[in-house]
C-alpha positions in Angstrom: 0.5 -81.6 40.0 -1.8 -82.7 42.7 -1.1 -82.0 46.3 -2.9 -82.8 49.6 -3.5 -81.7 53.1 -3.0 -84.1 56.1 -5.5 -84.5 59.0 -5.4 -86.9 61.8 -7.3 -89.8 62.6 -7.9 -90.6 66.5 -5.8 -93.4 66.0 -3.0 -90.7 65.1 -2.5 -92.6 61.6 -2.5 -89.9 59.0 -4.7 -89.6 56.2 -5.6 -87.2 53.4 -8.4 -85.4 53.9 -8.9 -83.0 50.9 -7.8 -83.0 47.6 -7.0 -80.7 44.8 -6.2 -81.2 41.1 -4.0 -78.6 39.1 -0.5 -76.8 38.8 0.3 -75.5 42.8 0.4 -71.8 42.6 3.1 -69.3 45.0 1.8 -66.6 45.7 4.0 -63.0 46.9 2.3 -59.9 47.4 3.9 -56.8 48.3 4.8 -56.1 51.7 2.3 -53.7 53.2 4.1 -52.7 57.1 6.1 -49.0 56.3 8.4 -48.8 54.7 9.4 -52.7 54.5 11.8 -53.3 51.8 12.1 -57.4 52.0 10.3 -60.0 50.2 9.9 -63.7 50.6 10.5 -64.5 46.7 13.4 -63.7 45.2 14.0 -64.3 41.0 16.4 -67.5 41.8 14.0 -69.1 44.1 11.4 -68.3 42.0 12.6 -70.3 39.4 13.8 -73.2 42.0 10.0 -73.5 42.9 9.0 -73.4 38.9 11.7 -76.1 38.3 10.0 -78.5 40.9 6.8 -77.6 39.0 4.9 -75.1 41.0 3.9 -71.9 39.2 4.8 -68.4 40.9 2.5 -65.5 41.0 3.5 -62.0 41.6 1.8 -58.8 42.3 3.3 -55.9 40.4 6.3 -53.9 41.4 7.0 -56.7 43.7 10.7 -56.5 44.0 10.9 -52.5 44.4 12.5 -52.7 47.6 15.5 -54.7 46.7 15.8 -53.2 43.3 14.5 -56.3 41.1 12.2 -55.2 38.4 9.3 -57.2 37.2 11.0 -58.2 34.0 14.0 -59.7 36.1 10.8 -62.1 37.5 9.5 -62.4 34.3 12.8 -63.4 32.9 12.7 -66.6 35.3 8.9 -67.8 34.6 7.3 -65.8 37.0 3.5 -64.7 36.2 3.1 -60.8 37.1 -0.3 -59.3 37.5 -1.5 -56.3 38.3 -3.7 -56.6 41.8 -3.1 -58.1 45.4 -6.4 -59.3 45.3 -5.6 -61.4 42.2 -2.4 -63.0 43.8 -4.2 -63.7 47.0 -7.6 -65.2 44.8 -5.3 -67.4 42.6 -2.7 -68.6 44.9 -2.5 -72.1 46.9 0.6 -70.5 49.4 1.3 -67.2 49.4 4.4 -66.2 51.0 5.4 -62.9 53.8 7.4 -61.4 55.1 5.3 -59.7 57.8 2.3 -61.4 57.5 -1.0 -60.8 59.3 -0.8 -60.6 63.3 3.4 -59.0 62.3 1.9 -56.2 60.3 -1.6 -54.3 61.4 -2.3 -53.5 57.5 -1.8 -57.0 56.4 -4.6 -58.1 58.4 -6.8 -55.2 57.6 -6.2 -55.7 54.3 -5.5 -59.4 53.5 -7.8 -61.5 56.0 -11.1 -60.7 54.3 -9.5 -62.1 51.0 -8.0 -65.2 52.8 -10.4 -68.4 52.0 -11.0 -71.5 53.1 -8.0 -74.1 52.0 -5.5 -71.4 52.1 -1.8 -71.6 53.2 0.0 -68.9 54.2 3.7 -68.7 56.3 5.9 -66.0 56.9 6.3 -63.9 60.2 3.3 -64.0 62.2 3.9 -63.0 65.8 1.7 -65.2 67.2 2.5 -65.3 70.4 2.1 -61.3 70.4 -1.0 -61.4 68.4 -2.9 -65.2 69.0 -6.2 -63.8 68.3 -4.6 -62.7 64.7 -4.6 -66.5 64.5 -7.7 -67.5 65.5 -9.5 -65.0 62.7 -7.5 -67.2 60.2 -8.6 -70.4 62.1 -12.1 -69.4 61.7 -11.5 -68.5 58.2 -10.2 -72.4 57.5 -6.6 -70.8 56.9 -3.8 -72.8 57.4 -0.8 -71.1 58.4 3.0 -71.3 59.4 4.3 -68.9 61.6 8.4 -68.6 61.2 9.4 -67.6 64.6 8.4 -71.1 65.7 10.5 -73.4 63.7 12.4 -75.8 65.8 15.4 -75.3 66.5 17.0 -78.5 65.6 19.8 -79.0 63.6 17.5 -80.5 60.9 15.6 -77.1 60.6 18.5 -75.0 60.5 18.6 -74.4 57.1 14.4 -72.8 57.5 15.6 -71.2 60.7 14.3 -67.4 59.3 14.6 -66.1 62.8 18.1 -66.4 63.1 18.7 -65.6 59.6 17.2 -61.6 60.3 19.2 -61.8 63.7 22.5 -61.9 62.0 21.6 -59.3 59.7 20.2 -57.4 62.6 23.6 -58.0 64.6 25.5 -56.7 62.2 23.5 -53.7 61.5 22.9 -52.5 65.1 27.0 -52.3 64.8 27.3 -50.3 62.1 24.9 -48.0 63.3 26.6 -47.6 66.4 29.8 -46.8 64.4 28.1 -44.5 62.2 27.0 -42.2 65.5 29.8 -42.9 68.0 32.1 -40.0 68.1 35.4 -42.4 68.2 36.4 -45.0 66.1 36.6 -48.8 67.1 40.2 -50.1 66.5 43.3 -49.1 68.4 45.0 -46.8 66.6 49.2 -46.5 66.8 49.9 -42.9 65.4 52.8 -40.7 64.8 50.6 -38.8 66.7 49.7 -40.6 69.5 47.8 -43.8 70.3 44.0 -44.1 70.1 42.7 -46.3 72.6 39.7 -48.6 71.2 36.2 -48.3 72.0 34.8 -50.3 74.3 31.2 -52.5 73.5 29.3 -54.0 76.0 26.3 -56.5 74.5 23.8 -57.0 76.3 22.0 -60.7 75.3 23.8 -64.0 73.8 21.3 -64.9 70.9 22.2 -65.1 67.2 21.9 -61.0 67.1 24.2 -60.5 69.9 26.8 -62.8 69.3 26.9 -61.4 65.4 26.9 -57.8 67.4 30.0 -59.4 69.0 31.9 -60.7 67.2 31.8 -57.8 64.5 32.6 -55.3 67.0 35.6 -57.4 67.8 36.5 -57.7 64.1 36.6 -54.0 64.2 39.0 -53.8 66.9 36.9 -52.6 70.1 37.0 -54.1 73.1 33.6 -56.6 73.7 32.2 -57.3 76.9 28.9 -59.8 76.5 26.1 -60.7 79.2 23.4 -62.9 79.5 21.0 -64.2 82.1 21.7 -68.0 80.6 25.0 -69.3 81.3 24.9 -72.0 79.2 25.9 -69.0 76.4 29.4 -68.1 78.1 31.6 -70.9 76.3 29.7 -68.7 72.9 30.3 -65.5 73.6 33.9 -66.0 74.5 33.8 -68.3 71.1 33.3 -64.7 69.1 36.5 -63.0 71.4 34.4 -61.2 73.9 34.4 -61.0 77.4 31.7 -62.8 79.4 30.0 -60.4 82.0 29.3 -62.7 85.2 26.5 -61.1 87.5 26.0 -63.8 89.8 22.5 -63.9 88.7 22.7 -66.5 85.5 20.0 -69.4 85.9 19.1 -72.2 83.7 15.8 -71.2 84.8 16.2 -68.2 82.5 15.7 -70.7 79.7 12.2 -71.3 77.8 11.8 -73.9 75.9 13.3 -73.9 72.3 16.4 -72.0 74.0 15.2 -68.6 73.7 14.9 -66.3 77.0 12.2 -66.6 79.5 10.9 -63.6 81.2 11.6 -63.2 84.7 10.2 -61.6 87.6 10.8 -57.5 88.2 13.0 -58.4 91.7 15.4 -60.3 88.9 15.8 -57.8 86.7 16.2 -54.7 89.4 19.1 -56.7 90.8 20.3 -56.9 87.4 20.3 -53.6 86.2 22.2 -52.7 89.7 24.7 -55.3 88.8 25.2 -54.3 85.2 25.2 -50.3 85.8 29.3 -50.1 86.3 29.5 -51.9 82.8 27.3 -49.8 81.5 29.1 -46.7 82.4 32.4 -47.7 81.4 31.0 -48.5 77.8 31.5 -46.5 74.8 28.8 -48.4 73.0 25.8 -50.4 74.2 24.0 -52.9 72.1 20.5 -54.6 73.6 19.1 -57.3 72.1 17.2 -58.9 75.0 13.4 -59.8 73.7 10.9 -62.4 75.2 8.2 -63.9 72.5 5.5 -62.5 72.8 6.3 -60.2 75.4 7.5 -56.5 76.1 11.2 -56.2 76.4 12.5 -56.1 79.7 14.1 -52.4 80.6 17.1 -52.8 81.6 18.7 -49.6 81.4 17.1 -47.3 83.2 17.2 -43.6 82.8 19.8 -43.3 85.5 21.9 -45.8 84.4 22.4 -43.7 81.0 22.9 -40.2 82.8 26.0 -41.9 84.3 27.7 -42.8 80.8 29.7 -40.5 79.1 28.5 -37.7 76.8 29.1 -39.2 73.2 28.4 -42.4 73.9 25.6 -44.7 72.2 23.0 -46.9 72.9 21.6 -49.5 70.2 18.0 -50.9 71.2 17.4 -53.7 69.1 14.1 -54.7 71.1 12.8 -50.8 70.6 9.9 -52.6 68.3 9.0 -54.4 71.5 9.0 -51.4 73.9 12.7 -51.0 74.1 15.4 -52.3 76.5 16.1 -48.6 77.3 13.7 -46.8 78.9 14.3 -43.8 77.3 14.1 -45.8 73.7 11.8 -43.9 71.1 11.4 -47.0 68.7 12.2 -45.7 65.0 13.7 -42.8 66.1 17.5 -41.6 67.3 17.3 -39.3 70.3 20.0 -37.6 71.9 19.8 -37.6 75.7 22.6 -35.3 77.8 25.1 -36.2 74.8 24.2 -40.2 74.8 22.7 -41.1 71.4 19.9 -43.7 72.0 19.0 -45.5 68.7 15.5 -47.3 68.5 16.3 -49.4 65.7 13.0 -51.0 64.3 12.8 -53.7 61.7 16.5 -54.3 62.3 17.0 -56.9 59.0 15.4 -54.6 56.9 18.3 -51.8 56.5 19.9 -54.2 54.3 16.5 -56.1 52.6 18.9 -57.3 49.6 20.9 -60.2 51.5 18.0 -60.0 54.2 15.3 -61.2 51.3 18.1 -63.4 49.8 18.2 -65.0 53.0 14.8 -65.4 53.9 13.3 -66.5 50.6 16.0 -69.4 50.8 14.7 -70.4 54.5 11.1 -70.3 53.2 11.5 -72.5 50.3 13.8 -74.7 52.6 10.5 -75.4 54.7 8.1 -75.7 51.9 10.2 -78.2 50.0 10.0 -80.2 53.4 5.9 -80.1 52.9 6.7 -81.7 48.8 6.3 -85.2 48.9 7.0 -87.1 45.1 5.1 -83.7 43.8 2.4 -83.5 46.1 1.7 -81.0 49.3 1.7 -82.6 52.7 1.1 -81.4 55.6 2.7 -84.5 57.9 1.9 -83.4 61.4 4.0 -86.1 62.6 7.0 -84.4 61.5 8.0 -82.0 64.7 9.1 -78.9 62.1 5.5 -79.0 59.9 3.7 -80.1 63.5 5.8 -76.9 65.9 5.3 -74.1 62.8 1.8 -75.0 62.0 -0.5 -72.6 63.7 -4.2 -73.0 62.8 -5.4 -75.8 60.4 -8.6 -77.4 59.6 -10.7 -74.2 61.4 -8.5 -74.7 64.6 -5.8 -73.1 66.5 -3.2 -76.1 66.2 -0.3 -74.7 68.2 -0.1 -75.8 71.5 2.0 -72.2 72.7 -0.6 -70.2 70.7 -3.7 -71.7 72.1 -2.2 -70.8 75.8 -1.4 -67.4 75.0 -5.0 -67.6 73.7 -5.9 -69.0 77.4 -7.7 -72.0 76.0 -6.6 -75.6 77.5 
């Protein structure tokens, strides 16, 4: 198979601009940020990619996490060796989870072994971590960051973000069930009636409206907030109640739909005006995160001294410094009888469906990039031209190269 990369004339005509003879090789190493579990290759995609021709390399004990042996890979056509440095060395793509700029020990340990004419995609963070991207720029890298594939209705089936926000969702609830000290449903007993618990979700994006609409499923009673009203018609779509501050703005909204930070003014009004909800909840889920920003607080210390002893607080943004202010990312404190949960790396409590998931997103976008057997990289297409990062030893992205502080 022969496949090419795509450059730009300055008449904006594409053209090819290197060339490469030979079988294209996958690459997956093993997932180097503690104690992740996922992986962006799983057997049956594995033997998707082989089917269109491409070969798949391996490192060993590759599919620990989620329980799938090397011989399982094997079974499908999958080469297995022995070193990271092999995979890395032989490999055309290789595949992450948390790549470099996501995960501190990826870069430590994979940069120096990424060369020229490389592609690599998975998550990135490279709004958090730009100059991450512009040591792979340098290094004549290209690379596709997940977090920014468009969201269009065309890309939805690549759209890995929202893919680990469902998963997250759903598992910032069952946490919460797991600690609260009442169950969710009402409850008509012989004994007496127990009332259902009450869950307030704080943020409208795929992770709260899956937090949502599972807690409803469960029988509590769901009140949701967030600072875009555009997301009240969803929230009520999932049976919750929309939470209406008086403070929801379309100016809330960055481009691609996701959250814009605001100023602190905004957010003290907010957390004045969302306190009495707070208070009255049983369980509190936060998902509210800005790219490449620190979560906003917006529960304060005093805000959780007013709810009841027994009650609990899931931050899904404790990776990003917490919603909470008294969030201890990775850890479950217990402050004056309130459990506060700093759940980190969210998708990864259930890496089985979250690798399934993933690794079908992933090869969603790189079958985009196969063109009658070849690799192209078609910057005219908005989902290669909005994911692409760095290419040809540049930062490509226009988001990335601001964050970067370059024009």
């Amino acid at each position: 198979m022969k496949f090419f990369y795509v450059n730009f004339c300055e008449n904006g005509k594409s053209r090819y601009c290197k060339k490469n003879k030979g079988i294209m090789i996958i690459g997956g190493v093993k997932e180097l940020f503690p104690a992740e579990r996922r992986v962006a290759i799983i057997p049956e995609v594995a033997e998707q990619y082989i089917k269109k021709g491409a070969k798949i390399l391996i490192e060993k004990g590759y599919g620990e996490g989620i329980f799938v042996t090397d011989e399982d890979y094997k079974k499908v056509g999958v080469d297995v060796v022995g070193s990271r440095e092999e995979v890395i060395e032989k490999s055309d793509i290789i595949l992450y989870v948390r790549g470099p700029g996501a995960s501190r020990e990826v870069e430590e340990r994979d940069l120096p072994l990424l060369k020229e004419g490389k592609i690599i995609m998975g998550f990135l963070e490279p709004l958090a971590y730009p100059e991450v991207i512009k040591k792979l720029a340098e290094r004549k890298v290209t690379a596709f960051s997940v977090e920014l594939i468009p969201r269009i209705s065309r890309a939805q089936s690549m759209d890995a973000l929202s893919s680990m926000a469902t998963i997250a969702g759903y598992a910032a609830v069952i946490e919460a069930a797991k600690h609260l000290d009442k169950i969710f449903p009402l409850y008509m007993t012989a004994g007496g009636t127990i009332k259902p618990a009450k869950v307030f979700v704080i943020g409208a994006g795929v992770a709260g409206l899956q937090a949502m609409a599972l807690s409803k499923k469960l029988g509590a009673v769901v009140e949701g907030y967030d600072i875009r009203p555009e997301t009240k018609e969803q929230v009520q779509s999932v049976g919750a109640k929309f939470v209406e501050l008086g403070l929801e703005t379309e100016e809330a909204k960055a481009e691609g739909g996701y959250a814009k930070a605001m100023g602190e003014e905004f957010y003290k009004k907010q957390r004045e005006l969302m306190a009495q909800h707070v208070a009255a909840a049983d369980v509190v889920i936060s998902t509210a995160m800005v790219p490449g920003k620190k979560a906003p607080v917006l529960i304060t210390r005093d805000m959780v001294e007013k709810m009841r002893p027994g009650a609990v607080i899931v931050d899904l943004a404790a990776e990003k410094g917490g919603n909470c202010e008294l969030t201890e990312p990775g850890k479950i404190i217990d402050f004056r009888g309130v459990k506060i949960i700093g759940m980190v790396n969210p998708a990864n409590y259930y890496p089985r469906d979250a690798s399934f998931l993933y690794s079908k997103n992933v090869a969603n976008f790189i079958r985009l990039l196969l063109v009658n057997g070849k690799i192209v990289l078609n910057f005219e297409d908005e989902i290669i031209r909005d994911t692409a990062v760095c290419y040809d030893g540049k930062v490509v992205s226009p988001i990335v190269k601001k964050a970067l502080g370059e024009n």
